[in-house]
C-alpha positions as CSV (number, residue, x, y, z in Angstrom):
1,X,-0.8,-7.8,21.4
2,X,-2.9,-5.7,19.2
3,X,-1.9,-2.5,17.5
4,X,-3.2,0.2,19.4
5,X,-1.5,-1.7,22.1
6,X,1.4,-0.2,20.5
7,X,0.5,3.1,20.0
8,X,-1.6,3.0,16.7
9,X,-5.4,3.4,16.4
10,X,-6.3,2.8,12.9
11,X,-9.7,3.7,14.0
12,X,-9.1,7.1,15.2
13,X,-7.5,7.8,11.7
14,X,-10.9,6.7,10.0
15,X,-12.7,9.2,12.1
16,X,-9.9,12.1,11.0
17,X,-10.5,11.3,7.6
18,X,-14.2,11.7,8.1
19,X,-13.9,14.8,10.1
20,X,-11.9,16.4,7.5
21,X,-13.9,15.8,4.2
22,X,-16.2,18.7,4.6
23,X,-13.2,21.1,5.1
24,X,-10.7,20.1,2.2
25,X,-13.6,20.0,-0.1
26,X,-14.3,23.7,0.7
27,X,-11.2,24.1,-1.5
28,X,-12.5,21.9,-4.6
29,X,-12.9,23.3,-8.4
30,X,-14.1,21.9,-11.4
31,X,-11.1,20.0,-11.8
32,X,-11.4,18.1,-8.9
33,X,-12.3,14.7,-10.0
34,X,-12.2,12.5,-6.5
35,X,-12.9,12.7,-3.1
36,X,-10.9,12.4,0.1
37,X,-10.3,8.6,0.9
38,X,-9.6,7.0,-2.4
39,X,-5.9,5.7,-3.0
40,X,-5.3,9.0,-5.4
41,X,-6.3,11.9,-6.3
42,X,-7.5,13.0,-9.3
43,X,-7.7,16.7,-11.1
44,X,-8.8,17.3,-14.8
45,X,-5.7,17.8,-17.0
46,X,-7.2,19.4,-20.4
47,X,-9.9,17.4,-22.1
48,X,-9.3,14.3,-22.4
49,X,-7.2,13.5,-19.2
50,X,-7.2,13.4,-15.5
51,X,-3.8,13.7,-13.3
52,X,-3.7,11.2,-10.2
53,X,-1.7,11.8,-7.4
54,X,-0.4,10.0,-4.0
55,X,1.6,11.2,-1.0
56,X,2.9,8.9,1.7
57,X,5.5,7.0,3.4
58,X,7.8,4.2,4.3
59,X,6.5,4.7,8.3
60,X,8.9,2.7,11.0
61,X,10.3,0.2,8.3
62,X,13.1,3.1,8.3
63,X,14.2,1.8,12.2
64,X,14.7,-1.9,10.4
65,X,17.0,-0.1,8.0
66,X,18.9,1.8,10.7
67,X,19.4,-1.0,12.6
68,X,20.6,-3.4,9.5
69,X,22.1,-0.2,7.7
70,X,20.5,-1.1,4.7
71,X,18.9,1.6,3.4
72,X,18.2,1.3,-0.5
73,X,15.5,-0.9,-0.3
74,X,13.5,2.0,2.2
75,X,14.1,4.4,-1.4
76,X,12.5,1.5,-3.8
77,X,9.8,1.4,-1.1
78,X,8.8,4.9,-1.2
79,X,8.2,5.1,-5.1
80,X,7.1,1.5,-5.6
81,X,4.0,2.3,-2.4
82,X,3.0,5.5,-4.7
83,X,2.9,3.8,-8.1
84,X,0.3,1.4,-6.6
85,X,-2.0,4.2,-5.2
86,X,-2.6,6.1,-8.7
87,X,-2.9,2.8,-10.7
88,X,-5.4,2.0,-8.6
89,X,-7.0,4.8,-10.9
90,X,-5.9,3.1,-14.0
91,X,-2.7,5.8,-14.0
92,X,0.7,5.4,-15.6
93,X,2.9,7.1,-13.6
94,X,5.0,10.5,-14.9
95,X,6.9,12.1,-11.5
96,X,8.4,11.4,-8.2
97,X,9.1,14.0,-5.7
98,X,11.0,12.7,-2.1
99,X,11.3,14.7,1.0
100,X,14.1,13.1,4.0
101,X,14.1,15.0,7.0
102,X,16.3,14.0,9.6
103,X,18.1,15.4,12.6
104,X,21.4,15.8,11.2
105,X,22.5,15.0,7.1
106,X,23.9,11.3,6.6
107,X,25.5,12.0,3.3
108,X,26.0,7.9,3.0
109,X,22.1,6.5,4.2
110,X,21.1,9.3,2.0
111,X,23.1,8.6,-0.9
112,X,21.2,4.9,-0.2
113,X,17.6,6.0,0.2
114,X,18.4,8.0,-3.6
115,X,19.9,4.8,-4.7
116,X,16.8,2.8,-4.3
117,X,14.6,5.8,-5.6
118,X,16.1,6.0,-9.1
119,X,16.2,2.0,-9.3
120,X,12.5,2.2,-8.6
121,X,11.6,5.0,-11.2
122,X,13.6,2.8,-13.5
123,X,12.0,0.2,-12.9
124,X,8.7,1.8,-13.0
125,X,9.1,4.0,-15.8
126,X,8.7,7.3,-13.9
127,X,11.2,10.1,-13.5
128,X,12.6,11.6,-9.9
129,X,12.2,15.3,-10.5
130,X,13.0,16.9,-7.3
131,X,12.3,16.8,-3.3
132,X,13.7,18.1,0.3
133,X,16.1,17.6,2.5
134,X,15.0,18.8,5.8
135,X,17.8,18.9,8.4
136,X,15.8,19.7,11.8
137,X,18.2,18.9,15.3
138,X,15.5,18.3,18.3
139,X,12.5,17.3,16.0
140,X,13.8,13.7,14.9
141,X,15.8,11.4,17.3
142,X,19.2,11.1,15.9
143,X,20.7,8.8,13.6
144,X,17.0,8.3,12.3
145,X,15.0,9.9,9.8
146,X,11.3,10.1,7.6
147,X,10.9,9.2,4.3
148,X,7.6,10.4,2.1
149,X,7.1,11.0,-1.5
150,X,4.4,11.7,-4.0
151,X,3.8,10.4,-7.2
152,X,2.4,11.9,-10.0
153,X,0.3,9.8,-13.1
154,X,-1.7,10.5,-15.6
155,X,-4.9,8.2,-17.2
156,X,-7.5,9.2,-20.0
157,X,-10.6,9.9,-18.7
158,X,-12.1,7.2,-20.4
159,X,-10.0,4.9,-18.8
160,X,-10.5,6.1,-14.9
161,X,-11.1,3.1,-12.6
162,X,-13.1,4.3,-9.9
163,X,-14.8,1.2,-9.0
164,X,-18.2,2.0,-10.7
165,X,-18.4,-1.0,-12.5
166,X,-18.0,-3.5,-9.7
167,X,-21.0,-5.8,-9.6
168,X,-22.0,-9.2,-7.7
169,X,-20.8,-12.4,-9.1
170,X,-17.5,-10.3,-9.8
171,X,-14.8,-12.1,-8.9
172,X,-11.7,-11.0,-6.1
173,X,-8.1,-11.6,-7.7
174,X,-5.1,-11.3,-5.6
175,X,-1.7,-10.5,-6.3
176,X,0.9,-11.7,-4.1
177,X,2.9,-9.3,-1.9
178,X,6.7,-9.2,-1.2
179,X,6.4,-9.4,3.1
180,X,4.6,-6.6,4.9
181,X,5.9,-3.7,2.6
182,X,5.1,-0.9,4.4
183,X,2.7,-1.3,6.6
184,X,2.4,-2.5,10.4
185,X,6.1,-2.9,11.1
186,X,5.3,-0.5,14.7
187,X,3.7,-4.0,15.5
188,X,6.0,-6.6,13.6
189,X,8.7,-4.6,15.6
190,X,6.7,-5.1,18.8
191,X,6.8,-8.6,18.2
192,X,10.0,-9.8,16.4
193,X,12.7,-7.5,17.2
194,X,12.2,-8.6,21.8
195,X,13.0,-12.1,21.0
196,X,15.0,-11.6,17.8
197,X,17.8,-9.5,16.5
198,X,18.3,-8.4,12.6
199,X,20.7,-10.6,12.1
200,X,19.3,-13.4,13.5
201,X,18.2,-16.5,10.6
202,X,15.1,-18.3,11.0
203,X,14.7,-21.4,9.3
204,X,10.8,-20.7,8.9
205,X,12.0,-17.2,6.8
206,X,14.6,-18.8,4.8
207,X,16.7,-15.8,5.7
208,X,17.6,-13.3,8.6
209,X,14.8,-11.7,10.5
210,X,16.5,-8.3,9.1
211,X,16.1,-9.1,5.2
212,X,12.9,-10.4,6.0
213,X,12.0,-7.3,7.1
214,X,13.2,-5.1,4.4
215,X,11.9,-6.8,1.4
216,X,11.1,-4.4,-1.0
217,X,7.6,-3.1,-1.5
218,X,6.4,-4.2,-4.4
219,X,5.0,-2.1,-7.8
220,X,2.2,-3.5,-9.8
221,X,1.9,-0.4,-12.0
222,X,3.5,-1.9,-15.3
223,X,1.4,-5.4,-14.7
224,X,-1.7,-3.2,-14.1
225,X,-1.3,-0.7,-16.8
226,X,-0.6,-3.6,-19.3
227,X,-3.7,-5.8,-18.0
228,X,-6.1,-2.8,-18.4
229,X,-5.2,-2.5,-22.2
230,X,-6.1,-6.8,-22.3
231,X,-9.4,-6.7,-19.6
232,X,-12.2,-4.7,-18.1
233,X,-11.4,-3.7,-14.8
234,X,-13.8,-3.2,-12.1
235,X,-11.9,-2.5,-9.6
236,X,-8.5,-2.3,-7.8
237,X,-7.5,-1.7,-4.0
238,X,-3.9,-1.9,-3.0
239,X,-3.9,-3.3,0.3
240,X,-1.9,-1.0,2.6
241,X,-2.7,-0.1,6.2
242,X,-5.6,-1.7,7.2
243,X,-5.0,-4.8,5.2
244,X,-8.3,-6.5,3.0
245,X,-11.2,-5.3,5.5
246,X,-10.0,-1.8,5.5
247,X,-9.0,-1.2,1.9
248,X,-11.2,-2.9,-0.2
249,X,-14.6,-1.1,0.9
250,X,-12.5,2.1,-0.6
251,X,-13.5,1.1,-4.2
252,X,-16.5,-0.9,-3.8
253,X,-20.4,1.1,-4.8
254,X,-23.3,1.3,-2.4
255,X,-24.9,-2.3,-2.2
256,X,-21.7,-4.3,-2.6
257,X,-19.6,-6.2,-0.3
258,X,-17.3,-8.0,-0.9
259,X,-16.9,-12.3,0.9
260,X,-13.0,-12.9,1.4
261,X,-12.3,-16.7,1.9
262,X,-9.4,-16.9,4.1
263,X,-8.8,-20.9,3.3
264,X,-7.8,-19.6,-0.4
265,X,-4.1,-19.2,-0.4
266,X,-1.2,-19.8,2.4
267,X,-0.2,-16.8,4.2
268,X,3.6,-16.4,4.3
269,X,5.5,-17.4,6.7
270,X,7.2,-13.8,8.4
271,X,3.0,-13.5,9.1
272,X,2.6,-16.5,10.9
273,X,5.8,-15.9,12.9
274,X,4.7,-12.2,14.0
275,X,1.6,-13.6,15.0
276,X,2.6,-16.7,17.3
277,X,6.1,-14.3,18.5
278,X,3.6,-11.7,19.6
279,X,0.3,-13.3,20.2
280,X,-1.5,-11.5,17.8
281,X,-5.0,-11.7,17.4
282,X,-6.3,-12.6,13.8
283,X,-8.6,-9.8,13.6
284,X,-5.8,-6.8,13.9
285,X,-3.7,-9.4,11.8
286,X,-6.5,-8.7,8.7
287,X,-6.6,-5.8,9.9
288,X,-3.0,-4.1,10.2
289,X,-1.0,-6.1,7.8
290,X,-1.3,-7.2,3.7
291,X,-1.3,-11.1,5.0
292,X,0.2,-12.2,1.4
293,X,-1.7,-9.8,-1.0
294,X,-0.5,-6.6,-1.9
295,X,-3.2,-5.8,-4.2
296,X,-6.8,-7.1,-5.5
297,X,-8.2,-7.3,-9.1
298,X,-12.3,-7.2,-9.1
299,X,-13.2,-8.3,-12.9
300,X,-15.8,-10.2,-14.3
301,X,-15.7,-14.1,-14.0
302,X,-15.1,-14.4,-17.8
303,X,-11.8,-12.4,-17.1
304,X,-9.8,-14.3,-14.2
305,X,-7.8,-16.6,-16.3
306,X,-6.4,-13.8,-18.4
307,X,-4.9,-12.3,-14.9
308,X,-1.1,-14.5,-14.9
309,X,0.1,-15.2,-11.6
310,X,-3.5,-14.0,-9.7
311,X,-5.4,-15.5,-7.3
312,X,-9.3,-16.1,-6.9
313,X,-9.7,-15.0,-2.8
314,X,-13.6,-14.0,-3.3
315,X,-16.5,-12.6,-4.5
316,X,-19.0,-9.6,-4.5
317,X,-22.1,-9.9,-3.2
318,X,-24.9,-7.7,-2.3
319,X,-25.5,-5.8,0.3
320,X,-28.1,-3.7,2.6
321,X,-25.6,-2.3,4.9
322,X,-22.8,-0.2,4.0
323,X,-19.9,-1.6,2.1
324,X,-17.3,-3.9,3.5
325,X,-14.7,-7.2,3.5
326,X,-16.3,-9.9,5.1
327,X,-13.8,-12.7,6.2
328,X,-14.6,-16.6,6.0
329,X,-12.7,-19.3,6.5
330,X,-14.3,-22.9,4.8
């Protein structure tokens, strides 16, 4: 079973993004700092600073929550996935903005999915300013609904990571992830939920195939934020859709590449499980979900030890061909 088996081509939305560059630039200014396909975007915001913003989703992990009727942890989701995409940047977050849409208002799942939100913010340090509530009968099946959000950071200038500085002989630090956080579960779904139900406990998981599931996603903006003021960053990817090969080439310069050693760490267990339940090839594995990691740290070898609770996965290296993740295994 591979991805597109299931009705997602991660390769098609490569080629959109490429196809649509030329046009959104059309509608750049001065104060346009970034380009289309980096985690955030960033606009000048007076002198000395630069704003970074992120938009996206929760995507089908909201059908786990219908079906466990657990919905807070979708609300932390949401916020926790856009604090990781501006400090990417090296941005502290400021604002959150949601928008539900959904066939017909639940005023209970909603109260939930708002719930989770302001937990996250707290947690986070951010505030909820605002969003939509779309009630649309026809356009979402019902009993369901979509969750999005975007975040809104700020960073000095001075302080932008943008992955400039990445160099070979830099090293790849990885931060453990919480399960698949939002990403892939149109597969995971595929392949769990026909031989398993929610509630179902799995010794391998330690818990139900539900709560597995719906662990929350988790933020790395305070650790980040707090580890930039200690260490020089090279560079950051948080590893969403498209997992290590697909993310990290987003930050790295012309030259670089970067060697992933996939006999570094342990991959959790809910991984292994979706790939043996569904017979899962390792490629789209790498390739649709976060594997463990739910971010990467590129920093100079002198700096490792100072990152608590990371893990070397790689190096950089150099490169003639255009930039990418290369996977070993030794």
């Amino acid at each position: 079973m591979k991805y597109s088996d299931v009705g997602v081509n991660i390769d098609k939305a490569e080629v959109f993004k490429k196809e649509i560059k030329k046009l959104v630039r059309g509608t750049y200014n001065k104060n346009v700092l970034s380009e289309i396909g980096l985690f955030g975007g960033l606009y000048a915001f007076g002198k000395d600073s630069a704003l970074v913003s992120s938009i996206d989703g929760v995507g089908t992990k909201t059908k786990v929550a219908c079906l466990t009727g657990n919905h807070e942890p979708i609300g932390y989701d949401v916020v926790s996935h856009g604090s990781n995409d501006i400090v990417v940047q090296g941005a502290r977050p400021l604002f959150f903005l949601d928008y539900i849409g959904t066939g017909h208002l639940d005023s209970e799942i909603a109260v939930q999915l708002i719930k989770g939100m302001v937990r996250a913010c707290k947690d986070i340090g951010c505030a909820l300013i605002g969003g939509e509530t779309a009630q649309m009968p026809g356009i979402y099946v019902e009993g369901e609904y979509d969750l999005a959000g975007c975040m809104v950071g700020v960073v000095e200038k001075k302080k932008i990571i943008n992955g400039k500085k990445i160099k070979p002989r830099d090293v790849v630090v990885a931060l453990a992830s919480t399960g698949l956080h939002t990403n892939g579960y149109t597969l995971a779904r595929k392949a769990l939920l026909e031989k398993y139900d929610v509630k179902d406990y799995v010794k391998e998981l330690e818990m139900t195939v539900g709560d597995a599931l719906l662990q929350t996603h988790k933020s790395y903006s305070k650790f980040i934020v707090d580890l930039a003021e200690k260490i020089d960053i090279h560079g950051l990817a948080h590893i969403t859709g498209g997992g290590l090969i697909d993310n990290i080439p987003r930050v790295l310069p012309k030259g670089a590449k970067v060697v992933i050693d996939q006999s570094l760490w342990l991959v959790p267990a809910l991984f292994r499980l979706i790939q043996e339940t569904g017979g899962v090839p390792s490629d789209d594995m790498y390739r649709t979900f976060n594997m463990g990691i739910g971010m990467v740290v590129i920093v100079n070898e002198k700096d490792v030890s100072k990152i608590k609770n990371g893990f070397v996965i790689g190096t950089v290296e150099k490169t003639n061909k255009e930039s990418c993740t290369e996977m070993i295994n030794t």
